[in-house]
Steps between C-alpha positions, in 0.01 A plus 500: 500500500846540641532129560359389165756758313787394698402116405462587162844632526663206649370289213682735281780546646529083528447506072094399507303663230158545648263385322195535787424620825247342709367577789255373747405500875370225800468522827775205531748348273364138383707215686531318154581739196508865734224663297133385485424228179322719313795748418726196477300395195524854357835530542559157336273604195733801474817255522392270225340778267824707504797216564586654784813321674502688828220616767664719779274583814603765681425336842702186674398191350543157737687194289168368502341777356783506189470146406117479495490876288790349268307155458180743429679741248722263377800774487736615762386664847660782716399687771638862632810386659604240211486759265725746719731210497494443157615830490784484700608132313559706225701747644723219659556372108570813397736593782628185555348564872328151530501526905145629521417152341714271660552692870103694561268428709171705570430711761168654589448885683206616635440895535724719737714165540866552533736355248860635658587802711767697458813332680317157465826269364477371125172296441519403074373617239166598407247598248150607473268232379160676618381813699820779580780527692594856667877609556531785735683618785459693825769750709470702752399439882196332567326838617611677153546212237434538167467174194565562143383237263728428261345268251201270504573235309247268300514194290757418354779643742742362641678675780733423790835419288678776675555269838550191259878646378582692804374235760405832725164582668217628325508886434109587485183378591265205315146500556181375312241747397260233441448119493855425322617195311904465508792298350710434738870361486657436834820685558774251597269243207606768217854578671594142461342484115703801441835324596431241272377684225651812510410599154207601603617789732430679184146497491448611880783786392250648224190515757792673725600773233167565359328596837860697530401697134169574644641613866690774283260606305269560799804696662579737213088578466506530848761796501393621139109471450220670697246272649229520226802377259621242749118350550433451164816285437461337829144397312602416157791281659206307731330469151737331362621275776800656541645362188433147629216394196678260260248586247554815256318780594269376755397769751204469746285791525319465830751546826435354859636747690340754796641881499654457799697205339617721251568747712749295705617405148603839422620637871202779396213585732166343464343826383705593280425103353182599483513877321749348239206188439240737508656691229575243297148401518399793392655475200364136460853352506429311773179367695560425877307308672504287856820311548608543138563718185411451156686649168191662297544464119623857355453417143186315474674139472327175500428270794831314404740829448350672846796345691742611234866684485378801272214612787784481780734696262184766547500482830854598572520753227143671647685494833818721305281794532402504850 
């Protein structure tokens, strides 16, 4: 469910009206057209019947497997990680930040894997085409260290600007919390675009300053709110990706995050995590599950409101009275 709603989202968020979701299951992809003839056909039927001029599958397609679906549907193909970076082409138009285009290349993560560490020198820039990236940080001896996560960030992020204007080590710790897709663009690649186009110091400067907005904002509710206060903003900021959806008023409503996560996340301990969800659960704001937490609909919305602003407006304002 998480996956499909964060798909769903993507499309969104890249301007897709969707028009139908279809889903399906085999032991293993087809070599020739990924899914098994038989839902091919149906899917075509649906293509022709409606005019539909896009099919996105939210798996990786091969070349191979694009050219014989477009040949079948007659319309324009895209798998998962096309359709992030459709995303982020139009974020380079409208920022005139066309060095995700011209400089990216992918790199793949697989879970636990290490990104950078802190002190690592400058490696590019980066954002999240699949899975989640963790930022955290660890001090202390060895005997008596202690992490904080900071953020985990998910499509479409990109992080790791900080060492691209000061040239200095990294300041925190990357790390993929599951199998992780990546843009990548090379440091001393996007110095040297930089120099010749140095208009475009102005895009990287507004990823800079917005994650700066949010770092205050988490300082003055760190100093100011008490921790049931501070969780549920920590959760309606998640749901809306951190202000990174392009789209108007997209939210997600389902979370992938543990309570111990979130407890790092909020420099609270794990039980009181826990008493604060169990509350809230209890007064069906929220529904916590295994590895994530879902939003629950307040005001009896419809499947396609259930993710949106006016039930995380609840959620905070319950919160006011505890």
């Amino acid at each position: 469910e998480l996956d499909v709603e964060e798909f769903k989202l993507l499309a969104k968020s890249a301007g897709a009206t969707i028009v139908d979701l279809i889903t399906g299951s085999r032991p293993k992809p087809d070599a020739k057209l990924f899914i098994g003839s038989g839902k091919a056909e149906e899917v075509a039927e649906r293509v022709k019947a409606d005019e539909i001029d896009l099919v996105i599958f939210d798996h990786t397609l091969s070349p191979a497997q694009e050219r014989n679906l477009e040949r079948l549907y007659q319309c324009r193909v895209i798998d998962r990680t096309g359709l992030i970076l459709d995303i982020f082409a139009q974020r380079a138009r409208t920022h005139e930040g066309k060095l995700q285009v011209e400089l990216a290349q992918l790199r793949h993560l697989a879970t636990g894997e290490v990104l950078f560490r802190r002190g690592d020198a400058p490696c590019g820039l980066y954002a999240v085409v699949r899975g989640a990236v963790s930022i955290s940080g660890t001090r202390g001896r060895a005997d008596e260290a202690r992490a904080a996560l900071l953020i985990r960030l998910e499509p479409p992020h990109w992080f790791g600007e900080i060492s691209v204007f000061d040239n200095s080590a990294r300041t925190h710790d990357a790390q993929a919390t599951e199998p992780t897709t990546l843009v990548h663009i090379p440091h001393e690649r996007l110095q040297h675009w930089l120099q010749a186009h140095p208009q475009h110091w102005h895009a990287l400067a507004l990823l800079m300053t917005d994650k700066l907005r949010s770092a205050f904002v988490a300082m003055e509710e760190l100093a100011l709110l008490p921790a049931p206060q501070r969780l549920a903003r920590r959760l309606v900021m998640m749901a809306e990706g951190y202000g990174q959806w392009n789209a108007d008023g997209l939210t997600r409503r389902v979370i992938a995050l543990s309570q111990e996560q979130l407890s790092q996340m909020l420099s609270i301990s794990r039980q009181t995590t826990n008493q604060i969800l169990k509350d809230l659960e209890a007064r069906q704001l929220v529904r916590v599950q295994r590895g994530e937490v879902e939003i629950m609909d307040l005001a009896g919305h419809d499947a396609h409101q259930l993710a949106g602003s006016q039930v995380l407006e609840d959620l905070v304002s319950s919160l006011l009275s505890l």
